[in-house]
C-alpha positions in Angstrom: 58.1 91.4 107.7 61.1 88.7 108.2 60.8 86.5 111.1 64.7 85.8 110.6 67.6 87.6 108.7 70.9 86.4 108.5 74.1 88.9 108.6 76.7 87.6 106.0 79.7 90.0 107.9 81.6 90.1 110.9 82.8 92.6 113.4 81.1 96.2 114.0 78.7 96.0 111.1 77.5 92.6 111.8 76.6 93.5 115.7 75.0 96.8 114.7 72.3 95.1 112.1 71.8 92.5 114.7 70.8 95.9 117.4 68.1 96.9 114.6 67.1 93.5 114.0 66.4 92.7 117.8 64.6 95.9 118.2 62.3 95.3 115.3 61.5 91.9 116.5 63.6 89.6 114.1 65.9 86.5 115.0 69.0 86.3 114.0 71.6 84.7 112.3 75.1 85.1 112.6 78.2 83.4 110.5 81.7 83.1 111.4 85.2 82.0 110.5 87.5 79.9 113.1 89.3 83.0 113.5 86.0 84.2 114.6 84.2 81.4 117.1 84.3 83.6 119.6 84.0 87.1 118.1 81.6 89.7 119.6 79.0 89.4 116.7 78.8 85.2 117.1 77.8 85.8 120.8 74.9 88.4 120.3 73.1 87.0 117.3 70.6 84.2 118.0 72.1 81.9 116.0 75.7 80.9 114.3 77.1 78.7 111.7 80.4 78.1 111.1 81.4 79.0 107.3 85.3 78.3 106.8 88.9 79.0 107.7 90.1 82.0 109.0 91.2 83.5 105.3 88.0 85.3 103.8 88.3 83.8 100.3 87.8 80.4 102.2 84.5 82.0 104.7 83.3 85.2 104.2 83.4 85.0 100.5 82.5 81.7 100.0 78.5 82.4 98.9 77.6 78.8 98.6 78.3 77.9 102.2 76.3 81.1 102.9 73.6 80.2 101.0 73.6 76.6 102.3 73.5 78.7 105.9 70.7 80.4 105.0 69.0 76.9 103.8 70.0 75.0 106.8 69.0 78.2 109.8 65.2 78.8 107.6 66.5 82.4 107.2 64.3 84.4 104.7 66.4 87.2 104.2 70.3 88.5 104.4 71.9 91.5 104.8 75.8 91.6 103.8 76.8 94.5 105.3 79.7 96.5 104.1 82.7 94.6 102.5 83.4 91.1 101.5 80.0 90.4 99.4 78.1 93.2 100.1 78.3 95.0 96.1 78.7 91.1 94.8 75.9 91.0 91.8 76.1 87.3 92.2 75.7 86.6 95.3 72.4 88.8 95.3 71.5 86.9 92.4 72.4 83.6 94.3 70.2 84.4 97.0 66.9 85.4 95.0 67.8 81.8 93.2 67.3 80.4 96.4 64.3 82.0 97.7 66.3 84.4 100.2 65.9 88.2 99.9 68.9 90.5 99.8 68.5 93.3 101.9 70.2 95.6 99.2 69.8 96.7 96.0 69.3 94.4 93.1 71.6 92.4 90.9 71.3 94.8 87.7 71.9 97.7 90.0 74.6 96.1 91.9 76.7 95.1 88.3 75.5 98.5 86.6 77.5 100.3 89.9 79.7 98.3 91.1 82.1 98.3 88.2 83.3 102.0 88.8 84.3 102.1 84.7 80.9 101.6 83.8 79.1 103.4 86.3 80.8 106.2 85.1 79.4 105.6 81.5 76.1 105.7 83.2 76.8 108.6 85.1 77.6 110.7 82.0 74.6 109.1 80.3 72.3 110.0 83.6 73.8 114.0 83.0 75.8 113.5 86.0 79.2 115.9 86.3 82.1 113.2 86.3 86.3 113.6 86.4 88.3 113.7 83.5 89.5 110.2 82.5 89.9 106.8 80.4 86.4 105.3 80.7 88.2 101.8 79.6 90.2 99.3 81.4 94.0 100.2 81.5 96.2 96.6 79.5 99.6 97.7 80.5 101.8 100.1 82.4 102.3 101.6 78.4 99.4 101.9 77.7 98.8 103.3 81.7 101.7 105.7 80.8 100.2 107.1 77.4 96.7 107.7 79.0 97.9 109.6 82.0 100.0 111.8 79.3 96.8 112.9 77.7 94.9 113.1 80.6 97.9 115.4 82.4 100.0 114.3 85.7 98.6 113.6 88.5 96.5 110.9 87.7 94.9 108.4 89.9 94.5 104.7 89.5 91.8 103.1 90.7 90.6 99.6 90.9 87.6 98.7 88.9 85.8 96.1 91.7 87.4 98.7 94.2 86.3 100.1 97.5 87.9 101.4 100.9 90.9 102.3 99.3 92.4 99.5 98.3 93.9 99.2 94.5 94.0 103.1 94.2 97.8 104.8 93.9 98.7 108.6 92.6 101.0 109.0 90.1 102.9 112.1 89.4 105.3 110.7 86.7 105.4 108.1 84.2 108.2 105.9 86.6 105.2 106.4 89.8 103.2 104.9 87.7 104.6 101.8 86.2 105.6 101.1 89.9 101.9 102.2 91.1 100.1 99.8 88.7 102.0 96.9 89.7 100.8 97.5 92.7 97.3 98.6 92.3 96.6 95.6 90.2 98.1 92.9 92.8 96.1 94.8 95.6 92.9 95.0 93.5 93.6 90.9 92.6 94.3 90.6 96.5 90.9 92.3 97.9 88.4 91.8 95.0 89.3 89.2 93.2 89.2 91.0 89.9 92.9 93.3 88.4 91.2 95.4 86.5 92.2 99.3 86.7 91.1 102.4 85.5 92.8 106.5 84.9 91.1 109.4 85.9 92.5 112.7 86.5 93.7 113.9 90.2 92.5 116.9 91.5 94.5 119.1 93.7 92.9 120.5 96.9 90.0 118.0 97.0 87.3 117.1 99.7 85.1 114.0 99.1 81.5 114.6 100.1 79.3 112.1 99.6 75.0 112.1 99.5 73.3 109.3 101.3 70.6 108.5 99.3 67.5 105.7 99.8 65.2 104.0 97.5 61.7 101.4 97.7 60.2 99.1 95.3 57.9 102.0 94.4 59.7 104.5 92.7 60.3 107.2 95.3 64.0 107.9 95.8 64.9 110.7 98.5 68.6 112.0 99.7 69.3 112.7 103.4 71.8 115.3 103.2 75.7 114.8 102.9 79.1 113.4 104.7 82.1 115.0 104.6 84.6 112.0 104.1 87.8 114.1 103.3 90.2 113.7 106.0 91.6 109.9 104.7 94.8 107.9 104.4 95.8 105.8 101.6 92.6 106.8 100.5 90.7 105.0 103.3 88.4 107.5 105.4 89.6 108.3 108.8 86.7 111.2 109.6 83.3 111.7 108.8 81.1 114.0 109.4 77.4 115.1 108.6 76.5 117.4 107.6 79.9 118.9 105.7 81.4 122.3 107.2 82.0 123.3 103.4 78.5 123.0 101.4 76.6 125.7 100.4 72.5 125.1 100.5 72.6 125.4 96.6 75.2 122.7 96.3 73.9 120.6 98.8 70.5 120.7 96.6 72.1 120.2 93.1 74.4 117.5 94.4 71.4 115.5 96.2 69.7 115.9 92.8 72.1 114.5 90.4 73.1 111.4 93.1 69.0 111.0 93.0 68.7 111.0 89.1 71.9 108.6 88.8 70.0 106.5 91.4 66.7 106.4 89.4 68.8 105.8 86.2 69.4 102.6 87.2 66.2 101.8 89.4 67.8 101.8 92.8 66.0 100.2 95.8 67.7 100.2 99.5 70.4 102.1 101.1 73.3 103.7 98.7 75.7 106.3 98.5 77.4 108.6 95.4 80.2 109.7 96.3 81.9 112.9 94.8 85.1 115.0 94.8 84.7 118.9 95.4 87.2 121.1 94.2 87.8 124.6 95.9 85.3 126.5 94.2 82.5 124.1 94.9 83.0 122.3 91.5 81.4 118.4 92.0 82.5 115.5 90.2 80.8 112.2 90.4 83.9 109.3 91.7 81.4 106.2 92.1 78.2 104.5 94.0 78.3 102.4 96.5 75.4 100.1 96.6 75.8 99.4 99.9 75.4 100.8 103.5 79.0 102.8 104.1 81.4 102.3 107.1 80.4 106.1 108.3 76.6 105.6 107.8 76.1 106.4 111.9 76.8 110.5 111.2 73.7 110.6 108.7 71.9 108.6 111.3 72.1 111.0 114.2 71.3 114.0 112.2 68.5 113.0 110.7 66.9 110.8 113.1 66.4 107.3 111.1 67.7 104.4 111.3 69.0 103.5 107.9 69.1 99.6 108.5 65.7 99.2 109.4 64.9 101.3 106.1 66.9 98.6 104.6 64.9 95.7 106.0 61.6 97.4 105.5 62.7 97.9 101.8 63.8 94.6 101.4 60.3 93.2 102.7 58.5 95.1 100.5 57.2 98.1 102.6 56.9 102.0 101.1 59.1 104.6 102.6 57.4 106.4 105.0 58.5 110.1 104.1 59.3 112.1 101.0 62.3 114.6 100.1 60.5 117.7 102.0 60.3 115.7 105.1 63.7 115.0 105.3 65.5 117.5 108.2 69.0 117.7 109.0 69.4 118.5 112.9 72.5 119.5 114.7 76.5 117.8 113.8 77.8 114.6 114.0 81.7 113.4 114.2 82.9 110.1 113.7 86.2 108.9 114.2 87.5 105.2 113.0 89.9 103.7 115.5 92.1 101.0 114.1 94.9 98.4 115.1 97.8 100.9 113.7 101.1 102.2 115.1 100.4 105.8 113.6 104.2 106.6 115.2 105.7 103.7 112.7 103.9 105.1 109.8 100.6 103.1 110.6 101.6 99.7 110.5 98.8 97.5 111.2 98.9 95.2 114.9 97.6 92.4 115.8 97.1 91.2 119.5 94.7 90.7 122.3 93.0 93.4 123.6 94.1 93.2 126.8 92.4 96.5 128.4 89.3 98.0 125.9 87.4 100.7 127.9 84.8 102.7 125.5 83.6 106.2 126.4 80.5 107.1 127.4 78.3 110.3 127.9 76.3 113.1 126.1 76.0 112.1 122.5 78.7 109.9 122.9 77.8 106.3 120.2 80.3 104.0 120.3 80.1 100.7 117.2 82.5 98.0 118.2 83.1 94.4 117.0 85.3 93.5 120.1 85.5 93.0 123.4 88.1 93.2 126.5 90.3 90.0 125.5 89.3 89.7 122.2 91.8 89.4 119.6 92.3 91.4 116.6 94.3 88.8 113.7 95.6 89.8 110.4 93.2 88.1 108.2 90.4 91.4 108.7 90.2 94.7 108.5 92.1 96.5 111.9 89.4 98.6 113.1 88.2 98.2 116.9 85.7 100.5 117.3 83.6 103.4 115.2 83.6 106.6 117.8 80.6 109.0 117.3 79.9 112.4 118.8 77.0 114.5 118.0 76.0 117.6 119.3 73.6 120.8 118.7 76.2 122.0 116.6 79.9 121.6 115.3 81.6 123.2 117.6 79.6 121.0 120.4 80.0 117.8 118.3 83.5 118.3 118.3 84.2 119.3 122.0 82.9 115.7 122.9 85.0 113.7 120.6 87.8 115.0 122.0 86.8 113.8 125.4 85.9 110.9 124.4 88.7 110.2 122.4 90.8 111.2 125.9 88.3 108.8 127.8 88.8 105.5 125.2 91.4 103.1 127.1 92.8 100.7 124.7 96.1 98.3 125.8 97.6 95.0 124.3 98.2 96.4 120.7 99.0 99.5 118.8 96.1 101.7 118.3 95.8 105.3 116.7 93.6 106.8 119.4 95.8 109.7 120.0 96.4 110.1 116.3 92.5 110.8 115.8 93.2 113.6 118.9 95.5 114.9 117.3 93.3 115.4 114.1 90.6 116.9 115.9 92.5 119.2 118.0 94.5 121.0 115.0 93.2 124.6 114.2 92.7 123.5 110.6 89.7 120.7 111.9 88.2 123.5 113.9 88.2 126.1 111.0 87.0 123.1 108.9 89.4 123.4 106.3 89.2 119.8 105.4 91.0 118.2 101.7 91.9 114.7 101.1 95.5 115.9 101.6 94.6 116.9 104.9 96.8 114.4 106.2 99.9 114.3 104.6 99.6 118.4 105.0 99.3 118.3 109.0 101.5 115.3 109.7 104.2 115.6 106.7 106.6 113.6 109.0 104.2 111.1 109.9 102.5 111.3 113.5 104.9 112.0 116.4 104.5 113.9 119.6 105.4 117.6 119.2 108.9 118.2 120.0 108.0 121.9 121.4 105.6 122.5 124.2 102.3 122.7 123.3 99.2 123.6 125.7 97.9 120.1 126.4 101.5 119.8 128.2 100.2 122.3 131.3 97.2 119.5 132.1 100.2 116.7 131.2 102.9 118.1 133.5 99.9 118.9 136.7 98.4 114.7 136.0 102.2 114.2 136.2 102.6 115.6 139.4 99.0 114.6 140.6 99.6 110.5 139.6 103.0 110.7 141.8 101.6 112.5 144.2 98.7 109.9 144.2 100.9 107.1 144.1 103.1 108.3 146.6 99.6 108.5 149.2 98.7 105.0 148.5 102.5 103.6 149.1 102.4 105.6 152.7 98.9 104.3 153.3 99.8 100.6 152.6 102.7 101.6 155.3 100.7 102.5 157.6 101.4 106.4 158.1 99.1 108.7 159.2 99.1 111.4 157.1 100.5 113.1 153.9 102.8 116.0 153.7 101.0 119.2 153.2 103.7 120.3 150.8 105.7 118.2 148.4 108.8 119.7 146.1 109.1 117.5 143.0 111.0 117.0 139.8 108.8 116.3 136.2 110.8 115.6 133.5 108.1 115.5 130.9 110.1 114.1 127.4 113.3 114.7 129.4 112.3 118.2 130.1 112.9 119.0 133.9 110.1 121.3 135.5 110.2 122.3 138.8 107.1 122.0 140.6 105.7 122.6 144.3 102.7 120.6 145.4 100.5 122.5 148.2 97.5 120.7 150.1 94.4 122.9 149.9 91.0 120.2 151.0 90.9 118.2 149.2 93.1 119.6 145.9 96.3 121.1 145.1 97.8 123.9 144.2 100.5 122.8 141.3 103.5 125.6 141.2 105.4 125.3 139.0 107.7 127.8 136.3 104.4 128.3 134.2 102.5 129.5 137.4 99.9 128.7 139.4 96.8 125.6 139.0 94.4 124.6 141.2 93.6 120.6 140.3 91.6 117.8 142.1 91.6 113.9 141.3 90.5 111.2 142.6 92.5 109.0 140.0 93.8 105.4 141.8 97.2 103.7 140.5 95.7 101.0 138.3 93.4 103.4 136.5 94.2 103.5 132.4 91.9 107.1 132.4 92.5 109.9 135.1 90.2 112.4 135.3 91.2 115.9 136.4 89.8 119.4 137.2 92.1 121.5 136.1 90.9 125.2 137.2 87.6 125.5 136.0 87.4 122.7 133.4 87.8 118.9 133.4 90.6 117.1 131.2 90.7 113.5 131.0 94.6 112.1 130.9 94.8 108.3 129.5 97.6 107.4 131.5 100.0 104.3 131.5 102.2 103.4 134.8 106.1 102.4 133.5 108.7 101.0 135.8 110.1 103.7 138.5 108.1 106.5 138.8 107.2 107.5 135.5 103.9 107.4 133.2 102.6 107.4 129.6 100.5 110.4 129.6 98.1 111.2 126.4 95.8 114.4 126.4 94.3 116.0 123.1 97.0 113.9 120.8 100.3 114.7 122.7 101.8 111.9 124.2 104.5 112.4 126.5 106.7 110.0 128.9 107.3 111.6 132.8 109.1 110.9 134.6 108.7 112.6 138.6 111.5 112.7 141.1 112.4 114.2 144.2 115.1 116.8 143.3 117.9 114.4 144.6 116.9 111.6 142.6 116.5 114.1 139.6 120.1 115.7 140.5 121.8 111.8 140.5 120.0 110.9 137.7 122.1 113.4 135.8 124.9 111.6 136.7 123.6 108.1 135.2 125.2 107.0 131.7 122.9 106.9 128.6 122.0 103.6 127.4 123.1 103.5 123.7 120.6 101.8 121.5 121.4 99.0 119.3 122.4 99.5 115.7 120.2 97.9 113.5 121.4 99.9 110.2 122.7 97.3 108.5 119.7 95.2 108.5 115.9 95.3 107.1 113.5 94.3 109.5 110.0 93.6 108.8 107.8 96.4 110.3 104.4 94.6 110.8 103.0 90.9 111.0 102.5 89.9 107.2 103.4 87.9 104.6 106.4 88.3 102.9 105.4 88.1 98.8 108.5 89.6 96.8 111.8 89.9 97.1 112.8 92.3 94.7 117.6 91.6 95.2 119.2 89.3 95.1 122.6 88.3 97.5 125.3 90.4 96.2 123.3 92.8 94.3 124.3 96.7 94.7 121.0 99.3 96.1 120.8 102.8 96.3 118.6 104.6 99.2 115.1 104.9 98.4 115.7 101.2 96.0 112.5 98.9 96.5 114.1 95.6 98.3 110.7 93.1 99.0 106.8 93.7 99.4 105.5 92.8 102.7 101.4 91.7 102.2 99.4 92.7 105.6 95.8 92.7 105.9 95.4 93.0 101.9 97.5 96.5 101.9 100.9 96.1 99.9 103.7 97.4 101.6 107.1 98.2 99.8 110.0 98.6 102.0 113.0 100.6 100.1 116.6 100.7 101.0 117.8 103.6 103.7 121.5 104.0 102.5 123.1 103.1 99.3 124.7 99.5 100.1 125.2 95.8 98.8 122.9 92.6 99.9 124.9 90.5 102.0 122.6 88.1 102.9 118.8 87.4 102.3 117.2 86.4 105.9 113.6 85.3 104.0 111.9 83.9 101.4 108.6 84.7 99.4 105.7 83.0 101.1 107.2 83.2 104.5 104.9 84.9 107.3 106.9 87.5 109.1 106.7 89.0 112.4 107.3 92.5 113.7 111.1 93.1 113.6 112.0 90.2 111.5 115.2 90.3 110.1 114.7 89.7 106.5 117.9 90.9 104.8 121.2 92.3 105.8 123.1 95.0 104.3 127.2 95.3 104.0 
């Protein structure tokens, strides 16, 4: 076994091989950027080496200065991880050169899978079921536009080198997809290094189930069951769970069995998945292999009880597996939710900050795979995510129940996250009844993610934590004061989104009894002021509130996805409020603003040119994801505010409109 392994990634990944490694008795070594000296996964490995400037094509993809780190630490063996060089065929290759094992699969098997156009030839070959499509490289937007013709709109184009979404874009028409190549290829240049797309045919209604499948140096091969990876965004996974609500025991079994024979086509040892698409009818359709271990490998983990990084390791040190197909078991249900630097509510632009409050869950099957740390900083030269969330129970129902506490329970503050957005998702009545597609999404949220105008039921816990914080609040002020006591009865004012409700406040022990024009609850807590997370017993139950203190006496309240801003007055304050003149906002029509941190790297008009609404105007770059920002209103350019290659931040002007 390896005395010392070396973890060529950053972040969540990079600290959860290190957890295996220490268990298992092995040093290790860590590398970093100097936007990462002080990240999370620098301070828990043994050792680290400094590797190169913030941008990844100057550190984190730079495999000589890993190899040299590897050289000057005496490390014996590497894993990468997911991302960056982790489906690389030469950097595996690099490493072997050097004496250093690659805890992976190897170089033949990374090249024969990695290029999604010929891993599809090798699918067919291997008798595995595979979409419609152009098993060549696309030249032109032409010769794009001819192919997608005989194939039949909607198509999808996909990057060749691709992975977690990036350089993929659905076309419906021949003018969607001139734009959407552009776009794919600079993305898929951007991320991988390499421009080259590929056409396959779109299919409606999808889910993408994937088999995690594992592999020695002595033939024996075995699946452990599936993930359901369907609800996604920009084709990047958002939820995962094992095993899927959807398979049949027949399809589970003949999809494990062509993901094995694909994986023995090519002699696969390690970790690796094959992903599929799954029409309604239970239909599979190879999409590609990832040679790697995947972002959502924890689900598989908890249901079946292994630990699929030390199976890694142990491969890549020569050992046998120690079980065949038959003793694989899948045990209970497992959730996990990504949570990412986003503004869901300004169409999930990505933020960058300091994490100025980060307070994980905890509890009952509660796993929580995190990168960061209260005061770390999340930049814009990585990947947003913050934390992996993953709840597993005896069954899906169970699974699900705690991820929605948890996801109540997980206190984040200093940038934008999408916490609430990932509450939302579980609570809908389509998650519950599992009816899960890759359009899941766009379906649920058509309008993008915003608090439900109409009352919902979370608002009844919302509007009693209202009442409970004030009432709280108000305690503490009269304790600082030095009064005795607290009025047995209080008559208050919640305007909960601007909607008033009337509520009465009775002291009974050490609860209260909330009255209000919904009727009667009995609630207890014993949140402070200060607090980010109140917990609450509402009745018979317990909600957790994430709450957020604004100036007078008003909160940001969050409960099962809702968001809502009160506001609690006495009913004199309420009734003059009424007589207070609304701000109006500032009108910022005429201009484009840049909506996220980025880089600015086209300007599409030109001063004095004429635009139409829904006209592309510039391409802002941001953590490798193009984003095209179109005109609202039909209008001339009047002035251009910024130039190509200018870094922008959030609300920049960049041109105006007349």
């Amino acid at each position: 076994m390896f005395k010392k392994i070396l973890i060529a990634n950053r972040g969540e990944i990079a600290c959860r091989v290190i957890r295996t490694a220490r268990r298992m008795g092995i040093a290790t070594v860590a590398v970093y950027s100097e936007a990462d000296a002080e990240a999370l996964h620098v301070r828990a490995a043994d050792e680290a080496v400094a590797i190169g400037p913030a941008p990844s094509a100057e550190s984190y993809l730079r495999i000589d200065r890993i190899v040299e780190a590897c050289r000057r630490t005496g490390a014996e063996a590497v894993h990468p991880g997911y991302g960056f060089l982790s489906e690389r065929a030469e950097f595996a290759a690099s490493l072997h050169e050097a004496g250093v094992a690659f805890i992976g699969p190897s170089p033949a098997a990374i090249a024969a899978m990695g290029d999604k156009i010929e891993s599809k030839k090798l699918a067919v070959a291997a008798g595995v079921s595979t979409v419609p499509g152009h098993l060549g490289v696309v030249g032109n937007p032409e010769h794009a536009a001819r192919i997608a013709r005989d194939i039949g709109y909607p198509v999808m184009l996909k990057a060749s080198a691709g992975g977690g979404g990036k350089g993929m874009r659905i076309a419906r028409s021949d003018a969607e997809l001139r734009e959407g190549f552009a776009s794919a290829r600079n993305e898929a240049r951007a991320s991988f290094g390499d421009d080259r797309v590929f056409i396959e045919k779109y299919i409606e209604e999808p889910r993408h189930i994937e088999i995690q499948l594992v592999g020695d140096r002595h033939g024996n091969i075995v699946h452990l069951g599936e993930r359901e990876c369907s609800i996604q965004r920009r084709h990047q996974k958002v939820v995962e769970e094992a095993p899927s609500p959807f398979l049949d025991d027949v399809t589970r079994a003949a999809m494990g069995a062509q993901a094995v024979a694909l994986a023995r086509a090519v002699g696969y040892q390690s970790a690796g998945t094959v992903e599929f698409i799954v029409d309604r009818d239970r239909n599979f359709y190879f999409l590609e292999m990832n040679t790697r271990l995947q972002v959502e490998h924890p689900v598989t983990e908890c249901v079946t009880g292994l630990d699929l990084v030390e199976l890694m390791i142990r491969i890549a040190a020569g050992e046998e597996l120690p079980f065949g197909q038959d003793d694989v078991r899948l045990e209970g249900w497992a959730i996990e939710a990504r949570v990412y630097a986003e503004d869901p509510e300004r169409n999930f632009l990505p933020s960058i900050g300091r994490l100025v409050r980060y307070r994980p869950p905890d509890g009952d099957g509660i796993r929580v795979d995190t990168g960061v740390y209260e005061g770390a900083e999340i930049t814009l030269y990585y990947d947003p995510m913050i934390a992996k969330l993953v709840a597993a129970g005896r069954d899906r129902a169970e699974a699900t129940g705690r991820l929605q506490n948890a996801l109540d329970a997980f206190a984040i503050s200093g940038v934008r996250h999408n916490v609430a957005f990932l509450a939302a998702i579980t609570a809908s009545e389509r998650f519950a009844a599992g009816q899960l597609s890759t359009d899941f999404i766009g379906q649920e949220f058509p309008h993008g993610f915003a608090p439900p105008t109409e009352p919902v039921a979370a608002d009844r816990v919302l509007l009693v934590a209202a009442a409970l914080a004030e009432t709280r609040l108000h305690a503490a002020e009269v304790a600082r004061d030095g009064a005795v006591c607290e009025p047995a009865e209080r008559q208050l004012i919640v305007l909960l989104d601007k909607r008033a409700h009337a509520a009465t406040l009775r002291a009974e022990g050490a609860a209260f009894l909330v009255e209000t024009g919904g009727g009667s609850t009995l609630a207890a807590t014993d949140w402070r002021p200060g607090q980010p997370v109140m917990h609450l017993r509402v009745e018979d139950r317990i909600a957790t509130v994430q709450i957020e203190r604004l100036p007078g006496r008003a909160f940001r309240l969050v409960h099962r996805g809702v968001i809502r801003e009160a506001r609690v007055l006495t009913p004199r304050a309420a009734e003059l409020l009424q007589m207070m003149p609304a701000k109006q906002p500032v009108d910022t029509s005429r201009l484009v603003l840049s909506p996220m941190p980025g880089l600015l790297t086209q300007v599409i008009v030109a001063e004095g040119q004429e635009v139409k609404a829904g006209e592309a105007l510039v391409v802002v770059e941001a953590m490798k994801m193009e984003n095209v920002l179109r005109a609202e209103r039909d209008g001339h350019i009047a002035k251009l505010r910024a130039r190509p290659g200018d870094s922008l931040a959030v609300d920049q002007v960049i041109l105006e409109l007349e």
